[in-house]
C-alpha positions as CSV (number, residue, x, y, z in Angstrom):
1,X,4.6,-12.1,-33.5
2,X,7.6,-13.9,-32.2
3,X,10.1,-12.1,-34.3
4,X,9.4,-8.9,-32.8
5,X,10.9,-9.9,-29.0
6,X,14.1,-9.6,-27.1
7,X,15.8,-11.8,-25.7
8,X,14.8,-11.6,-22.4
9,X,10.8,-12.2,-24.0
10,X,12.0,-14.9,-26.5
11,X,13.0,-16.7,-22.9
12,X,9.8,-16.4,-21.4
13,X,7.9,-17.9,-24.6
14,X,11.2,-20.8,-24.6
15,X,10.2,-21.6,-20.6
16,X,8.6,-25.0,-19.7
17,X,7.7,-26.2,-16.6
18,X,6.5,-24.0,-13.2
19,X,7.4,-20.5,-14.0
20,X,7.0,-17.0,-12.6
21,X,8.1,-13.6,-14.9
22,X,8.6,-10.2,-12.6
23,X,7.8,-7.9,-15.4
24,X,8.3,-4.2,-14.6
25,X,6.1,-1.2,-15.9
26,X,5.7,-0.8,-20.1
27,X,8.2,-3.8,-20.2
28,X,5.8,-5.2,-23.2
29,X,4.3,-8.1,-20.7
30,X,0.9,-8.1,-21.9
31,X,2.4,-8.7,-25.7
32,X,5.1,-11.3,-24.4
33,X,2.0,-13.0,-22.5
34,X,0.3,-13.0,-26.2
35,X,3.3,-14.2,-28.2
36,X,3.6,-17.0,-25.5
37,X,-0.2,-17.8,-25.8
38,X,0.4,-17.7,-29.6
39,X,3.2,-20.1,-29.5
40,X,1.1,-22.7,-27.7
41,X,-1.7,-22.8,-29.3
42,X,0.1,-22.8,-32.9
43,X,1.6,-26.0,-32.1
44,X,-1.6,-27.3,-29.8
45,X,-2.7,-31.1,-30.9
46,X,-4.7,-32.4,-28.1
47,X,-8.1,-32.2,-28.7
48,X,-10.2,-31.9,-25.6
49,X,-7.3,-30.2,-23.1
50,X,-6.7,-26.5,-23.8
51,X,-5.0,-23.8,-22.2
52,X,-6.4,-21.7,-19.5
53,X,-4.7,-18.0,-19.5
54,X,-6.4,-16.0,-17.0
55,X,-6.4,-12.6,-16.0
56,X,-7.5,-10.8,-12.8
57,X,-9.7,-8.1,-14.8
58,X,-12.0,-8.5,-17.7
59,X,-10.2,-5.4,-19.9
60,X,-6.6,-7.5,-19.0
61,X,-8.2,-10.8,-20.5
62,X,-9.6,-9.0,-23.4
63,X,-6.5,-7.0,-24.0
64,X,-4.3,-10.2,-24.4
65,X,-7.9,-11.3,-26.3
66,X,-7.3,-8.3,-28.7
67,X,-3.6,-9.2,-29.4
68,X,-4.2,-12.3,-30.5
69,X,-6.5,-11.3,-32.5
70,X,-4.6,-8.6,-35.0
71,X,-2.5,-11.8,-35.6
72,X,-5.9,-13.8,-36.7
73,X,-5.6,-16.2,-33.6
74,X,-9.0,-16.6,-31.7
75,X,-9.0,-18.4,-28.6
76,X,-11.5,-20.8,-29.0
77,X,-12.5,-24.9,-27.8
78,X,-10.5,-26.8,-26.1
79,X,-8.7,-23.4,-24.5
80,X,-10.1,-20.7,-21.7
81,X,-9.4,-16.8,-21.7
82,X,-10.9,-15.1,-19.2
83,X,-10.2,-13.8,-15.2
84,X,-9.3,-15.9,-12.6
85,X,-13.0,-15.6,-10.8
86,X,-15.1,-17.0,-14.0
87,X,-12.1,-19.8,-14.6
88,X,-13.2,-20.8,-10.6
89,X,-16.7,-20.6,-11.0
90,X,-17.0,-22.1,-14.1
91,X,-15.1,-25.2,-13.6
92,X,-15.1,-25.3,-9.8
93,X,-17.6,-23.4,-7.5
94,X,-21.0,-23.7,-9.1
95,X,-21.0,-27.4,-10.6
96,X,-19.4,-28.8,-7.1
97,X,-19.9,-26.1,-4.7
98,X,-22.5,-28.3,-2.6
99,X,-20.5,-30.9,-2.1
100,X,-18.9,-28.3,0.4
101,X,-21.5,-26.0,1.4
102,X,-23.5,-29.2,2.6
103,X,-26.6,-26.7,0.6
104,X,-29.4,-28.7,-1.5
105,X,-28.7,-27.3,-4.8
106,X,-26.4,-25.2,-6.9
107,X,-25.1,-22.6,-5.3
108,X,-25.3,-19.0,-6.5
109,X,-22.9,-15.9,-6.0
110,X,-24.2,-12.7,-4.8
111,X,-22.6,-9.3,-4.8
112,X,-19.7,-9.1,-7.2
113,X,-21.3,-10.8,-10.3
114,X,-20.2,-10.3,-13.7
115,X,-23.9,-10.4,-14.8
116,X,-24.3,-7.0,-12.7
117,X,-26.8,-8.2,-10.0
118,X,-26.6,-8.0,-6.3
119,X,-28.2,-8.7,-3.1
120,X,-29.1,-5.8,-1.0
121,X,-26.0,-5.8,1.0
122,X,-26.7,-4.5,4.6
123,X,-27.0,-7.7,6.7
124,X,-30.3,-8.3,8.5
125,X,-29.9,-7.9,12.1
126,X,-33.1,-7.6,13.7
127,X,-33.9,-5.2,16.8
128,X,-31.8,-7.0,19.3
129,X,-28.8,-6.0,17.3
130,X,-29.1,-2.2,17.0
131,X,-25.8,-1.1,17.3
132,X,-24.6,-3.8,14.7
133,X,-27.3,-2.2,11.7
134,X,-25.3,0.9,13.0
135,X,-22.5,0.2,11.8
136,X,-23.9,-1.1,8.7
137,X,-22.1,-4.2,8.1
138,X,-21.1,-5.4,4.1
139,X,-22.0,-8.6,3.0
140,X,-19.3,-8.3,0.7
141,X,-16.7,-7.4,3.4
142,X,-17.0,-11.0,5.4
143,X,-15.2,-14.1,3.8
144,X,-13.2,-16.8,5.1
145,X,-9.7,-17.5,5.0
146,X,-7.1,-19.7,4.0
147,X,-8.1,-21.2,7.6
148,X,-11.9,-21.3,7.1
149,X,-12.0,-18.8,9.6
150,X,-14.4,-15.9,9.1
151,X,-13.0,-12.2,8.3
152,X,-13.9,-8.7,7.6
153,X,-11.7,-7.3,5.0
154,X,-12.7,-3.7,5.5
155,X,-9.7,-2.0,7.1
156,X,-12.1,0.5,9.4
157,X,-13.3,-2.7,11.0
158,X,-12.4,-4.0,14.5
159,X,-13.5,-7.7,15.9
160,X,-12.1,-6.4,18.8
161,X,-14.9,-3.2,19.0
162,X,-17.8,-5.4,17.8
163,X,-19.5,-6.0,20.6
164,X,-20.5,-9.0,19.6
165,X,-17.4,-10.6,18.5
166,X,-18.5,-11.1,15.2
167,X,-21.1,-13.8,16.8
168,X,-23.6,-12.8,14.8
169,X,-21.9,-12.2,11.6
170,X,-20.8,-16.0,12.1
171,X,-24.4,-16.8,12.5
172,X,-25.9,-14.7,9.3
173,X,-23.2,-16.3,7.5
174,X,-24.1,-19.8,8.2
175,X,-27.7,-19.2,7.1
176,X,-25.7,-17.7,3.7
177,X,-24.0,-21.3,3.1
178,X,-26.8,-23.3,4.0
179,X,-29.2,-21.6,1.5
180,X,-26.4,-22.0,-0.9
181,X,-25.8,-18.2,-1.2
182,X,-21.6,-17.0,-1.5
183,X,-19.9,-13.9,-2.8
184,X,-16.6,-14.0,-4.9
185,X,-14.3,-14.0,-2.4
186,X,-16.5,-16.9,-0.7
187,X,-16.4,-18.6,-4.0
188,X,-12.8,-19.4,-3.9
189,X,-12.7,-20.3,-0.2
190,X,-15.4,-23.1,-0.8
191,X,-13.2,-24.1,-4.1
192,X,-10.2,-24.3,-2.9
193,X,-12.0,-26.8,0.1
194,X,-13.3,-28.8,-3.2
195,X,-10.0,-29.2,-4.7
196,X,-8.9,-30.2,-1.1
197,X,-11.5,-32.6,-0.2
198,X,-11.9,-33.9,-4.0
199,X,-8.5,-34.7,-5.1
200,X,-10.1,-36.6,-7.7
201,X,-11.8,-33.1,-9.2
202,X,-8.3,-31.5,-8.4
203,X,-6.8,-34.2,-11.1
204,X,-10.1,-34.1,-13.5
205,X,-9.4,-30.0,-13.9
206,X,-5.5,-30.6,-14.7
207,X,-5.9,-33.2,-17.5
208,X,-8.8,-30.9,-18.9
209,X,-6.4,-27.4,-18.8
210,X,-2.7,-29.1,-18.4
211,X,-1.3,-25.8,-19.2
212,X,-1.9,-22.5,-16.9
213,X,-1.2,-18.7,-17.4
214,X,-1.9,-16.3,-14.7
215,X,-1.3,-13.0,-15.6
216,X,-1.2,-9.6,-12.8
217,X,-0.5,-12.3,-10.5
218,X,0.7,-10.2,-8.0
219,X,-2.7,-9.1,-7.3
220,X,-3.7,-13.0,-6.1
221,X,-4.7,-13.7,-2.4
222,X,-3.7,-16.4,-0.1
223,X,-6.8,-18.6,-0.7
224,X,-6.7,-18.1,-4.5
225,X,-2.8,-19.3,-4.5
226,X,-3.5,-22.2,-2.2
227,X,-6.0,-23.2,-4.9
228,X,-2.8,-22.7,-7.4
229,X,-1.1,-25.2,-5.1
230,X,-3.7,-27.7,-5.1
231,X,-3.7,-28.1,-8.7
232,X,0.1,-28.4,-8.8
233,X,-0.3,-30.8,-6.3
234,X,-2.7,-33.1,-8.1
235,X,-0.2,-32.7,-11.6
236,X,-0.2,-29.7,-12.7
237,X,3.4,-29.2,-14.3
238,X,3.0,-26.0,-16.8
239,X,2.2,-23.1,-15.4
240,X,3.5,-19.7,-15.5
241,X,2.9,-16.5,-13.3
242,X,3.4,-13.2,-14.3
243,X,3.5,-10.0,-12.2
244,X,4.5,-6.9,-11.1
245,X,4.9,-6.7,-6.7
246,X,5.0,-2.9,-7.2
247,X,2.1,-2.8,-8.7
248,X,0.0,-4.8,-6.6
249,X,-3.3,-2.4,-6.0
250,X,-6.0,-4.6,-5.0
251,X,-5.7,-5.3,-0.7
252,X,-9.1,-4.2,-0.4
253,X,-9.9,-7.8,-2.0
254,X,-7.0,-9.5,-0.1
255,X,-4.0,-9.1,-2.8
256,X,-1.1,-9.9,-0.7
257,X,2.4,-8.9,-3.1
258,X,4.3,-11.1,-0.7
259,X,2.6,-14.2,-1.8
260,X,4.1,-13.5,-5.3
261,X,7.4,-12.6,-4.2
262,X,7.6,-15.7,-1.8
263,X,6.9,-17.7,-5.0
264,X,9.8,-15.9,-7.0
265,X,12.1,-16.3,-4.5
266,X,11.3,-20.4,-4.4
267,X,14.1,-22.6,-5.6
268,X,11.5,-24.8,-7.0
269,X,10.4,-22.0,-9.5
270,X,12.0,-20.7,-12.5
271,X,12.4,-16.9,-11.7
272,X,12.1,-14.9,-14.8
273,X,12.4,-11.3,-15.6
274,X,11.2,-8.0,-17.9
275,X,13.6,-5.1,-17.2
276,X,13.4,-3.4,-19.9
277,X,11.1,-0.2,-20.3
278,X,9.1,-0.1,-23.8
279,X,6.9,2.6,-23.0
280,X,8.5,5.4,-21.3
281,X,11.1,7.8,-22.2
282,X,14.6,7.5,-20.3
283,X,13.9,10.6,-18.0
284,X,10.2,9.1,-17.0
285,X,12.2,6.4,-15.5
286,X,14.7,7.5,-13.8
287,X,11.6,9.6,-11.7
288,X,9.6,6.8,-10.9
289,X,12.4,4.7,-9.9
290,X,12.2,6.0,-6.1
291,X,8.7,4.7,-5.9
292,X,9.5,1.2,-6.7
293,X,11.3,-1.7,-5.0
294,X,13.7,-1.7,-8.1
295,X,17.2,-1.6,-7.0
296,X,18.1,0.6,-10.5
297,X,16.2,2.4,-12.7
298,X,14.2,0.3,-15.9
299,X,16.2,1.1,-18.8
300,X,14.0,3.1,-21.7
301,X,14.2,1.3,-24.9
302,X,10.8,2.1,-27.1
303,X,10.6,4.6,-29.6
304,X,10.3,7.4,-26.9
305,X,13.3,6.6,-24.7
306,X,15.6,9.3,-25.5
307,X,12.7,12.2,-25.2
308,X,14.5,15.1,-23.2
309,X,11.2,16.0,-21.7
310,X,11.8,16.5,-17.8
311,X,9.0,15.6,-15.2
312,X,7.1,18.2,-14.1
313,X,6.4,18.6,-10.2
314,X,3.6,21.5,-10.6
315,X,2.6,23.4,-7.3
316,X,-1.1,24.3,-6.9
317,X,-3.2,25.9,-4.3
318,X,-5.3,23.4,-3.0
319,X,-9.1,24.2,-2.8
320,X,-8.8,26.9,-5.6
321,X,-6.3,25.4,-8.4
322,X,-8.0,22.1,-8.9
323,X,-10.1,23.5,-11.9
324,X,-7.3,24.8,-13.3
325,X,-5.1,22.0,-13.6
326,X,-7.0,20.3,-17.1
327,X,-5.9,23.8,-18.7
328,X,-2.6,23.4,-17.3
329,X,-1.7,19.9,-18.6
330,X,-2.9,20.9,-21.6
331,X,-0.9,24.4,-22.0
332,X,2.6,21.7,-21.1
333,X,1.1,19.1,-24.1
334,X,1.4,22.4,-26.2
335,X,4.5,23.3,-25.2
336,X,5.8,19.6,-25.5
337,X,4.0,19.1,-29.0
338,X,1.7,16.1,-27.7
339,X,-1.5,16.3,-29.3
340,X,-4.4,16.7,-26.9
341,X,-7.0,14.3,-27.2
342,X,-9.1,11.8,-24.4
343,X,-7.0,8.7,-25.9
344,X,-3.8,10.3,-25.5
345,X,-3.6,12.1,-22.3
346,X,-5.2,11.9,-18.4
347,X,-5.2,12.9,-15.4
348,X,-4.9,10.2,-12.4
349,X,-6.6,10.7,-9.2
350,X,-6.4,8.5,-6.0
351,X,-10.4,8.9,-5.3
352,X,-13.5,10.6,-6.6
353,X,-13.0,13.5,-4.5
354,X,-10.3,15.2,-6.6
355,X,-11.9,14.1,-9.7
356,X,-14.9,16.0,-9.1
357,X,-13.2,19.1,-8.0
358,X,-10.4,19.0,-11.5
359,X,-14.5,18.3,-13.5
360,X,-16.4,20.9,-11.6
361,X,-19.1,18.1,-11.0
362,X,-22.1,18.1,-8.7
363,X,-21.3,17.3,-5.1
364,X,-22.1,13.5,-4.8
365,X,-25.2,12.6,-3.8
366,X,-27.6,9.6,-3.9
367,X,-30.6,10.1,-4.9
368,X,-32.5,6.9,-5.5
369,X,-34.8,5.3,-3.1
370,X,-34.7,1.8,-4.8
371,X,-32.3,-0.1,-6.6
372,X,-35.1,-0.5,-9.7
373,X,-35.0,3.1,-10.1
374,X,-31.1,3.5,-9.6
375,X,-30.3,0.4,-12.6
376,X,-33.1,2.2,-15.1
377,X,-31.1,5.5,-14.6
378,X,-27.6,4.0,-14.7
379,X,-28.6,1.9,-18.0
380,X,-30.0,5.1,-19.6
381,X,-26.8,7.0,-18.7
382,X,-24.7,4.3,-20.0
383,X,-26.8,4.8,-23.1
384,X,-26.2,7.8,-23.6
385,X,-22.5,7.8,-23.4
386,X,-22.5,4.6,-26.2
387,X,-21.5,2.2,-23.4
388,X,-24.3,-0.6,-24.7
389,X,-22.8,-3.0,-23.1
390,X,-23.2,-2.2,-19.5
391,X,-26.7,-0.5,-20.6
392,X,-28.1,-3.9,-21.4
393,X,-26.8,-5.7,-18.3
394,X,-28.2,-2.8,-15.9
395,X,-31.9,-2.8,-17.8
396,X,-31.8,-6.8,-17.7
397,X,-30.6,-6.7,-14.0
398,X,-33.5,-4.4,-13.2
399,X,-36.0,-6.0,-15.0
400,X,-35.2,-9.6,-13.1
401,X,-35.8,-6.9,-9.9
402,X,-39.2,-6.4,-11.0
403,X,-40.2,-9.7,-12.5
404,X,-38.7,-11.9,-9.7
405,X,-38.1,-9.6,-6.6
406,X,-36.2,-11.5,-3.8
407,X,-34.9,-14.2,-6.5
408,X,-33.3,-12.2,-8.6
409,X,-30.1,-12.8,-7.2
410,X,-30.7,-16.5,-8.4
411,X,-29.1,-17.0,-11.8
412,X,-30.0,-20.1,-12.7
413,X,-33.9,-20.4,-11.7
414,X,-34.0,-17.0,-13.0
415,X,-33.0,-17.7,-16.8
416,X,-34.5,-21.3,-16.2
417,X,-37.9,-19.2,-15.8
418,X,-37.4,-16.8,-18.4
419,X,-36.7,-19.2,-21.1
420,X,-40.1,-21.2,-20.0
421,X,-41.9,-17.8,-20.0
422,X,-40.7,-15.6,-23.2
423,X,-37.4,-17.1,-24.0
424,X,-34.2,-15.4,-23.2
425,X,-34.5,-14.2,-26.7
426,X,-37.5,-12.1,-26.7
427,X,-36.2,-11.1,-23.0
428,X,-33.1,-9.2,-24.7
429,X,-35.5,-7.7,-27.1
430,X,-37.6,-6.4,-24.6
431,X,-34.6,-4.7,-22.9
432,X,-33.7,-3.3,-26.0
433,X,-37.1,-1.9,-26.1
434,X,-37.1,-0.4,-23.0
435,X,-33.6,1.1,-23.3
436,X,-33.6,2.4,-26.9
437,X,-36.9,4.1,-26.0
438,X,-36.3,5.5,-22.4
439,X,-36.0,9.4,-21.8
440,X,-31.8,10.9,-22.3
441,X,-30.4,11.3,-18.9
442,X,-29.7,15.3,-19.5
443,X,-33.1,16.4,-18.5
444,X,-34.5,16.8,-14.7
445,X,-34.6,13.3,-12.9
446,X,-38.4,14.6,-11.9
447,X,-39.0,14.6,-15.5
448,X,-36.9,11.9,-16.4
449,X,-38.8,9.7,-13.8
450,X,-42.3,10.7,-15.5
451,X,-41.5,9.1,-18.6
452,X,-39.3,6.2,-17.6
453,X,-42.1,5.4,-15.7
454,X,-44.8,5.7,-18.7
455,X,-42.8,3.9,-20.5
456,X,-42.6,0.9,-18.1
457,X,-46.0,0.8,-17.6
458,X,-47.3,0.2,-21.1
459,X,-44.0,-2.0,-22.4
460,X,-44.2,-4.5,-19.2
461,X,-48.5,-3.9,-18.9
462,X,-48.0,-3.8,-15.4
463,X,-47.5,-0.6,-12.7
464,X,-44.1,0.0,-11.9
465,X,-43.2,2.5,-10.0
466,X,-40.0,4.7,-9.6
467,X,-38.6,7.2,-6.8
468,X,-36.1,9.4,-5.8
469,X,-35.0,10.9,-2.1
470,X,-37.4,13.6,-1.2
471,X,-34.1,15.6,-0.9
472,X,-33.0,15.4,-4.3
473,X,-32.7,18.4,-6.4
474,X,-35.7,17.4,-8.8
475,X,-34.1,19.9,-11.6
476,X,-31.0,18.3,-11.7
477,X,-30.5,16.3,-14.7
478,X,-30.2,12.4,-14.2
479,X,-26.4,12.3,-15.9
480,X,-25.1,15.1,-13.3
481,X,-25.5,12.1,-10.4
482,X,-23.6,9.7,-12.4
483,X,-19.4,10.6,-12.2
484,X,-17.9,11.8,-15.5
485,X,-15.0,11.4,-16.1
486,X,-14.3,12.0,-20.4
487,X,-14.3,15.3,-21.3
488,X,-13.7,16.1,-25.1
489,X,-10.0,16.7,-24.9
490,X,-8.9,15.1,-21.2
491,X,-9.2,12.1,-19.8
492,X,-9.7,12.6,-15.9
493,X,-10.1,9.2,-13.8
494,X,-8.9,7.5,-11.5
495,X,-5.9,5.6,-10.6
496,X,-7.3,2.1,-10.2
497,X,-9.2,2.7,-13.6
498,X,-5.9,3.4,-15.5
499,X,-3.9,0.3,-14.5
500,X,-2.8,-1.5,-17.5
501,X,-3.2,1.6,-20.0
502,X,-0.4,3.5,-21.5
503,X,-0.8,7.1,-22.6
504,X,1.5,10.0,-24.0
505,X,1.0,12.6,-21.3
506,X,-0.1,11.9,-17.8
507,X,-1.1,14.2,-14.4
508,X,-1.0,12.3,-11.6
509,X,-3.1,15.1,-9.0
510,X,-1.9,14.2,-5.8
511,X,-4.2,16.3,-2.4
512,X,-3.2,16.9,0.9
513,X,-6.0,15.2,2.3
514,X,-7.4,11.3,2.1
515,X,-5.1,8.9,0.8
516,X,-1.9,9.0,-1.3
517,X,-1.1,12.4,0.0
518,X,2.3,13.9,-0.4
519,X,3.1,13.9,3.4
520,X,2.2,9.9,3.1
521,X,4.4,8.8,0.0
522,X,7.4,10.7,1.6
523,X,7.1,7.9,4.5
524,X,6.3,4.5,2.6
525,X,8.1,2.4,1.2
526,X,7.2,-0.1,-1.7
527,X,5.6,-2.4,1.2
528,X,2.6,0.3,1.6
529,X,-0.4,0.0,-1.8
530,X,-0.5,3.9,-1.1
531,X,3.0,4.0,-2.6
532,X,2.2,1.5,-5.2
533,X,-0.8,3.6,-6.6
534,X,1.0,6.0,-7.2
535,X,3.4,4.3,-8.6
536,X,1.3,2.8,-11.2
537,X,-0.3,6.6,-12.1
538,X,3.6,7.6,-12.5
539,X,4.5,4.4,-14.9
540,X,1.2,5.6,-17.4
541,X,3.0,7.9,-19.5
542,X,4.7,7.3,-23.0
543,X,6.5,10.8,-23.2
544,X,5.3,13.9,-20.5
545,X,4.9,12.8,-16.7
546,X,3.3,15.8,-14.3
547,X,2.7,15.4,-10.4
548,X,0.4,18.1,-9.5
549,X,0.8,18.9,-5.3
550,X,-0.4,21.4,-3.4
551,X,1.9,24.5,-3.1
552,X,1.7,24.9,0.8
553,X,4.0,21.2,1.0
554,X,6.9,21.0,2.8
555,X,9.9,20.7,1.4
556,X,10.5,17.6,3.9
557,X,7.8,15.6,1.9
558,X,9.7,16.3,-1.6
559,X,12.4,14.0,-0.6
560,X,11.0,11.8,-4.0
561,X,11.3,14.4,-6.4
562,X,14.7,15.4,-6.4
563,X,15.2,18.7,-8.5
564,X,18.2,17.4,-10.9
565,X,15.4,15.2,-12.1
566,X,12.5,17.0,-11.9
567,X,11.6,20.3,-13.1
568,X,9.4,22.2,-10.2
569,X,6.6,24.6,-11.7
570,X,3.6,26.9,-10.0
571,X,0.3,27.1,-11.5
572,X,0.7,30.9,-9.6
573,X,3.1,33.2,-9.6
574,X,4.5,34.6,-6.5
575,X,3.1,37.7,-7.1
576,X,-0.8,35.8,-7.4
């Protein structure tokens, strides 16, 4: 692997000590993060002390995984791969989080599990607190911060119009800690209080993983890098960061770019850096350059650098042209000889709303009545389009619903039970059962529900019983309320769901209304996530970049798409 790199790479893997890489879009950091992972573990001779190399998202960490693995290297004993919130749990939050929460047993996480489960997550207010269930509060939305002090991390929310100055929500969640209940973002509060508290854990942790690899940190928050800090504190000496500030994405779960940069900017650090541009073509990055906080352009260097393919800014007529546009990314592919295929080229979206219009989808609409009926349909949809992975973990999740109701959420008494009971083996195969055998999700949901429910009564002998909204359409099929986003030759998804992937022709739709609108990008500057998403949709794209924007813009918003670089198109003629 290592003769492949540059120099600037081959420095990386060479670095000891505390470091942090600024790697820009397609600069190969994922591989570089690999090679370096590679390197370590070749010459690793300590026994029980590994490396931990975390991610911030399961497909990053099995990415790097999959890298490793073409060069036959599987991570394995005395090392951890895997994202930053299962390294913290793992080793940190459940084994010691009662030390902190003062509870009387293990704690448990609730809401953003990797096993798929979650608490129902309106908070329970009681009738003296009407206007409170109103405004139906998250669960998920109230941690703590860096100063223990409780926050809501919804932007829409105001302490300042709750009138109750979050006294409740203070309350609830004190009845949360005490029954040893936290979400994710609680989970690395109460650690980094452990590794506080219990310098002595803080110490035990470094001499088991002396060696640390973050990668996307950019994306951390100010409690998850104080935890950093605690472990450098207590001896940590090798550790390296790498990130991207521009493409920093994740505020809604309290990614702060700044705490990054204030990190590469530290005299105690050794500052590192990826310039160079493996993915996109020469022309690609001299458009996208304006959206970032680079002070040149990346400089192309891959095998598609010197492509003489222009950007495409391509004017449509909002609420009429948004079907069209899949046709018209693939009429440029044809024109540009890029072969058309669902691996090769997508079309970005800031939300849901312009993906349904470009997919001529159902209006969204939620039709279940219970969260037993909603996992069933999800895992049978998942089914059905060969995901099996997330079809078993729905089916189990609604099966622990209907076996152990308000427990559920309960990881550990819950598998404790089912291995006393049937064994977690006969458990799987009884969701396998169910799913292999459950009704396709393309006819009616009133049929669909029939059978599901048939089928649940004689596999579990015992009545269960499924519903929908009394609203719902009953002939609408069960897949039409579920988001598609794969047709056969287009990708169409959104923006959040492509970071990290690299494809040969990319649309990035852009809407006049919501977020990431034209009128807004024209404003921000590199400070702003709106710019940043869209910056990441731009930097996709091995060889044909298209910004699709409504035609009725003014020319005062296309201050970003200059037209020496860009080449401006109309889905209509003038004439139309």
């Amino acid at each position: 692997m290592l003769t492949t790199l540059s120099i600037q790479q081959r420095t990386v893997i060479d670095s000891t000590g505390k470091n942090i890489l600024k790697a820009c879009p397609g600069s190969g950091k994922t591989y570089t993060v690999a090679c370096k992972m590679a390197y370590l573990i070749s010459s690793w001779s300590q026994t029980n002390a590994g490396i931990a190399a975390l991610s911030f998202t399961n497909v990053a960490s099995e990415e790097i995984i999959l890298k490793l693995a073409k060069h036959s290297i599987v991570p394995s004993y005395p090392h951890f791969f895997g994202t930053i919130d299962s390294f913290v749990n793992k080793w940190i939050f459940l084994p010691y989080g009662h030390l902190v929460m003062k509870c009387k047993s293990r704690p448990n996480i609730v809401g953003l599990s990797e096993a798929g489960w979650e608490l129902p997550l309106v908070w329970s207010w009681g009738k003296a607190h009407n206007q409170c269930y109103k405004k139906r509060c998250n669960l998920l939305d109230f941690t703590y911060n860096e100063d223990g002090e409780l926050i809501n991390t919804d932007p829409l929310f105001s302490k300042d119009a709750c009138p109750y100055k979050m006294a409740r929500c203070i309350e609830l969640k004190m009845q949360f800690v005490k029954a040893g209940l936290a979400t994710q973002s609680d989970a690395a509060y109460w650690s980094m209080q452990i590794l506080n508290d219990y310098p002595v854990l803080a110490k035990a942790l470094v001499k088991r993983f002396p060696t640390l690899i973050i990668d996307e940190a950019q994306d951390t928050s100010q409690v998850q890098m104080k935890l950093i800090d605690l472990l450098i504190q207590n001896g940590l000496e090798e550790i390296t960061l790498i990130g991207d500030p521009d493409q920093a994405i994740y505020e809604w779960r309290n990614a702060d770019p700044e705490i990054f940069l204030n990190k590469y900017i530290n005299n105690e650090w050794n500052s590192l850096e990826l310039t160079e541009n493996r993915r996109s073509s020469q022309l690609i990055c001299n458009a996208t350059h304006p959206f970032s906080s680079l002070k040149e352009p990346t400089v192309a260097v891959g095998n598609t650098s010197d492509s003489k393919t222009r950007p495409i800014l391509l004017m449509y007529k909002a609420g009429a042209d948004e079907e069209l546009l899949k046709d018209k990314l693939k009429e440029i592919c044809n024109e540009t000889s890029i072969e058309v295929s669902p691996d090769l080229i997508a079309i970005l979206c800031r939300g849901n709303s312009m993906l349904r219009k470009i997919l001529k989808v159902e209006p969204d609409f939620n039709p279940w009545n219970d969260e037993i009926t909603r996992y069933f349909a999800q895992a049978t949809y998942y089914r059905d389009i060969k995901n099996y992975k997330a079809a078993m973990r729905s089916t189990d999740t609604a099966l622990r619903k209907i076996y152990y109701g308000s427990n559920a959420h309960r990881v550990n008494y819950v598998e404790t039970e089912i291995a006393k009971s049937i064994g977690l083996e006969a458990w799987r195969i009884r969701c396998w059962s169910i799913l292999k055998n459950a009704p396709v999700t393309t006819m009616s949901i009133e049929m669909w529900k029939s059978q599901t429910q048939t089928l649940l009564n004689k596999v579990l002998a015992r009545t269960v019983n499924l519903s929908y909204k009394k609203t719902t359409p009953v002939t609408r099929s069960v897949a039409s309320f579920f988001v598609k986003n794969r047709s056969e030759d287009i990708l169409v998804e959104t923006i959040h769901a492509a970071k990290g992937k690299t494809y040969d022709a990319v649309m990035v739709a852009l809407s006049n209304r919501g977020k990431a609108t034209v009128k807004q990008i024209a404003s921000l500057t590199s400070a702003d996530e709106e710019l940043r998403n869209v910056y990441v949709a731009m930097t996709r794209p091995r060889k044909l970049l298209v910004v699709a924007i409504p035609d009725n813009t003014s020319e005062e918003y296309l201050l970003r798409f200059p037209k020496g670089i860009w080449e401006y198109r109309a889905i209509r003629s003038k004439s139309d």
